[in-house]
N, C-alpha and C positions, 0 to 999 in steps of 0.2 A: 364840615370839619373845622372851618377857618372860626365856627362861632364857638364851640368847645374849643381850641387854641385859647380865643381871647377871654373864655372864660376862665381857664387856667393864670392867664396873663392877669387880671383883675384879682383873683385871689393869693397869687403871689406878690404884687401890688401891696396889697392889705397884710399880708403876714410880715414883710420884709418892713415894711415901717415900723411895728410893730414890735419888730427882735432889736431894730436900730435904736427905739427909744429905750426899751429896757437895758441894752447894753449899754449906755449910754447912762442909765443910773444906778447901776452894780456897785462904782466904789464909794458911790455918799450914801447907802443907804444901810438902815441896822442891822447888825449878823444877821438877827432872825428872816427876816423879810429878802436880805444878801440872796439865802440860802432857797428861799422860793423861788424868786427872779430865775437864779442862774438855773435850773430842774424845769424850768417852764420855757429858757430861751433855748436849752437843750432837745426839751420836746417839742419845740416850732421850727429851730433848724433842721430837726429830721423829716417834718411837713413839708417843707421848703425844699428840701431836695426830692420828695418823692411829687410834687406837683413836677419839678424839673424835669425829671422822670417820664411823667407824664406828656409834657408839651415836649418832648425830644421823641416818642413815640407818632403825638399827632404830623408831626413837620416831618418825618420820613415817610408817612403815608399822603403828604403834596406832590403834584406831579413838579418832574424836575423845573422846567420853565417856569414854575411858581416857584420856588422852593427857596430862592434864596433868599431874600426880603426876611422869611422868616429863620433862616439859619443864621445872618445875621445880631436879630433879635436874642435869641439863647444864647450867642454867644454873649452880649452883652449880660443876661443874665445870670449865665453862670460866672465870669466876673466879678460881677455884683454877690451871687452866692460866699465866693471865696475871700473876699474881703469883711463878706459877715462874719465868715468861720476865725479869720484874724484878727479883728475885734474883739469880739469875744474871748478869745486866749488873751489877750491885754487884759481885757477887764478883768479874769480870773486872778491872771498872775498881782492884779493889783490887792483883788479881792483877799488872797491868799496871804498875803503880807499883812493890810490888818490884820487877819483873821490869829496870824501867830503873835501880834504884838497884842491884840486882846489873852491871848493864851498865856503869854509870859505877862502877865502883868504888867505893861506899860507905864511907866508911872508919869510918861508924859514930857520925858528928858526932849525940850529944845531942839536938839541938833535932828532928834529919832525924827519926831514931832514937824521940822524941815522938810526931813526925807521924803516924810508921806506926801507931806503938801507939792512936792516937786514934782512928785510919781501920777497925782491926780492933776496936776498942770496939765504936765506931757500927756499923760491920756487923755484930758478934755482937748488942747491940740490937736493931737491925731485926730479926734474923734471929726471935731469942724474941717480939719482939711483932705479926710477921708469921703464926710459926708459930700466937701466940693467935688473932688472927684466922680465922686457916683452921679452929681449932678452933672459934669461934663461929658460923661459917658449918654447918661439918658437922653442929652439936647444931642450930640453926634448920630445914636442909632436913632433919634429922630429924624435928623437930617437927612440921612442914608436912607430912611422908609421912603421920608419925601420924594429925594432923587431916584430910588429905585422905581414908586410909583407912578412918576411922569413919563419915565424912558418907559415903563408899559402901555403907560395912555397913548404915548406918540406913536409904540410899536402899531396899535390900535388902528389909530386913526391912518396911518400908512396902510394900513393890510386894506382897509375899507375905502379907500383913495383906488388904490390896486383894483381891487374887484369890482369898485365901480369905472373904471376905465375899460376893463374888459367888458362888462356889459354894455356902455357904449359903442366898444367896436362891432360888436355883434351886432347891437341894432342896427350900425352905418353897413356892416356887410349884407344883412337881411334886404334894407331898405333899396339896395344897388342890385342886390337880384333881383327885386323885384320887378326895378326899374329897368334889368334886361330883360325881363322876358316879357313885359309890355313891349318896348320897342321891339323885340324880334316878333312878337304878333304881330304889330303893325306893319311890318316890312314884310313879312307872310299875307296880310290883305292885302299890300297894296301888291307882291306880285300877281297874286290871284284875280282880280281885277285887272290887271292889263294881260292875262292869259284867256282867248276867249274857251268856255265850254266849262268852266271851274266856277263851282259857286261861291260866290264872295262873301267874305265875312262881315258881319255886319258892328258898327261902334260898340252893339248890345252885347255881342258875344266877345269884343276884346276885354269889357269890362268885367260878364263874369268870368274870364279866363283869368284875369286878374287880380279877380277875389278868391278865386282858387286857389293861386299863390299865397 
């Protein structure tokens, strides 16, 4: 299960870089080309959430004591999903503003001609301190795998600490019965030899009585 997760995890990886850099060139680039971008980052955001989809189905069939590490994980992703989906709407509303000042004829009036440049600032902005974000987010739910996965190791190594102590006592209690019921044969020869008419036990027979035990 955990290898279809990270395969999911890898292809969403790839798609998401993928929709950031397109969004990311929506309002420099020509109507015509504008108009592909945006039809192709629509049909990889729909991708993107049906992978989601998908790795939200694998992580509720982990047993619960696994489960959160990777719950975790999606939530981080779907995060990341929802700030593509608002990107995106930026880019558009940028896109859309050329798109009517190409429509009315722009002739290119200074002040218009500002505006735009101000609109692709701000969205290039956002876009660098959007991209930090996502990058703050990815080193934290790295951080949280980390720490989740130690507290499982140590769980680990506790549980195997544990069971190896009980089998120790077991050996130490084995090893003490043992050691009683050799001495009580011995204390069983030696009364039998100072009772006269009882046949005595011989070393030979304490020892296979011994190994019987």
């Amino acid at each position: 299960m955990s290898s279809d997760f990270e395969g999911y995890e890898q292809d969403f990886a790839v798609l998401t870089a993928e929709i950031t850099n397109k969004i990311a060139r929506v309002p420099r680039l020509p109507p015509d080309e504008k108009k592909q971008v945006v039809a192709n980052v629509e049909k990889q955001l729909e991708e993107a959430k049906e992978l989601l989809e998908q790795m939200d189905l694998e992580v509720r069939e982990i047993p619960p004591q696994s489960r959160g590490m990777y719950s975790n994980r999606m939530r981080s992703y779907k995060q990341e999903m929802g700030k593509l989906e608002t990107d995106f709407k930026r880019s558009r509303i940028a896109y859309s503003d050329e798109v009517r000042n190409e429509l009315l004829g722009d002739d290119g009036n200074s002040s218009e001609n500002q505006l735009i440049k101000l609109r692709e600032e701000r969205a290039h902005l956002l876009d660098n301190t959007e991209r930090l974000e996502r990058s703050s987010r990815r080193l934290e739910a790295g951080y949280q795998i980390a720490v989740e996965t130690e507290q499982i190791g140590q769980e680990m190594l506790e549980n195997l600490s544990h069971d190896r102590e009980k089998i120790q006592r077991a050996r130490e209690r084995m090893r003490k019965l043992r050691l009683s019921k050799v001495q009580s044969l011995a204390q069983s020869h030696t009364t039998i030899k100072s009772q006269p008419g009882l046949q005595p036990v011989t070393s030979i027979s304490l020892k296979n009585s011994a190994l019987l035990v």
